[in-house]
N, C-alpha and C positions, 0 to 999 in steps of 0.2 A: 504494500500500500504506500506506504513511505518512498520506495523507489520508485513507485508510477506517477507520485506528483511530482517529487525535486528530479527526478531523471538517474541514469543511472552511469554516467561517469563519475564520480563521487558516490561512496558505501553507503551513505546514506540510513538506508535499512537496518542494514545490521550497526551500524550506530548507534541509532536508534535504541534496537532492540539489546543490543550490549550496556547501552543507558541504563535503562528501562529494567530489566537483569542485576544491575550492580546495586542500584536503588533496595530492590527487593532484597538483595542480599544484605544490604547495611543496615535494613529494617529487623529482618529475622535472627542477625547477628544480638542487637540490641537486644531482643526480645530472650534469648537464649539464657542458662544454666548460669553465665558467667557476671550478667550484667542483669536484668529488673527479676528474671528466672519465672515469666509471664508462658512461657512454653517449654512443654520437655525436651531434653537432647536431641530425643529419635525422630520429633516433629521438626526442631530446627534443620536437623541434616537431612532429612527428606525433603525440605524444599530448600535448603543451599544448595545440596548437592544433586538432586533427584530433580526436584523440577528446575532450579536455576540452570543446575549443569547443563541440562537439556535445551532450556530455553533458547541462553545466550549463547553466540556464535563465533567463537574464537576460533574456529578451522575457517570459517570463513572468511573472517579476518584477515585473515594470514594469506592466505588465498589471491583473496580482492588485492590485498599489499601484494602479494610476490604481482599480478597480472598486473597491476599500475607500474609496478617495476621493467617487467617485461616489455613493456608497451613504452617507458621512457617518463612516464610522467610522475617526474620526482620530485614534485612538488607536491601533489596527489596525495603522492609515498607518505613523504613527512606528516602532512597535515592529518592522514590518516591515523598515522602513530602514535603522533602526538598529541592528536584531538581525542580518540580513542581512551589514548592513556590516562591523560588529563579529566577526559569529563567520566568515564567511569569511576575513578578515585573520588573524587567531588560526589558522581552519587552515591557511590557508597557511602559517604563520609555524611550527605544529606540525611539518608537514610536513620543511618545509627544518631544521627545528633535529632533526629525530629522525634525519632521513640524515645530517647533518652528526654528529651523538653518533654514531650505530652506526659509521659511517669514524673516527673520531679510536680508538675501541675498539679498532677490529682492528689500528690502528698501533701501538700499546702493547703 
């Protein structure tokens, strides 16, 4: 969906969906044994690992990067890497700091 409006020289999609994936992951982390203990272990690692892993698209990733590569557009390349890297970090980090605010909320 994301690829058929912005076009598909740019990953777009799986950006997107990498986003979208890291977010969910920084939520379920917060939520986990270690930090509010709001869900069990076996619930967290079934959707970090079970449906995240599945979800988000790191083979494709890698893929889109090598064929931007391939094809010369190294700009592409970077942006891809770097936007990638960058904005999935920030969601996860979104993620876990917006369940950690909503928990500290309901304790006051």
């Amino acid at each position: 969906m994301v690829a058929r409006r912005y076009g598909e020289r740019f990953p777009w999609g799986t950006l997107f969906v990498n986003v979208v994936g890291s977010f969910i992951i920084g939520v379920f982390a917060a939520l986990g044994p270690e930090e509010t203990a709001a869900i069990g272990p076996g619930i967290q690692q079934f959707v970090m690992v079970g449906i995240c892993g599945g979800y988000t698209t790191f083979s494709s990733f890698s893929l889109q990067t090598l064929n931007l590569a391939r094809d010369g557009q190294w700009r592409e390349v970077w942006q891809n890497i770097l936007g990638s890297t960058v904005s999935c970090l920030a969601a996860t980090w979104l993620g876990f700091a917006a369940v950690l605010a909503l928990s500290s909320m309901e304790g006051q």
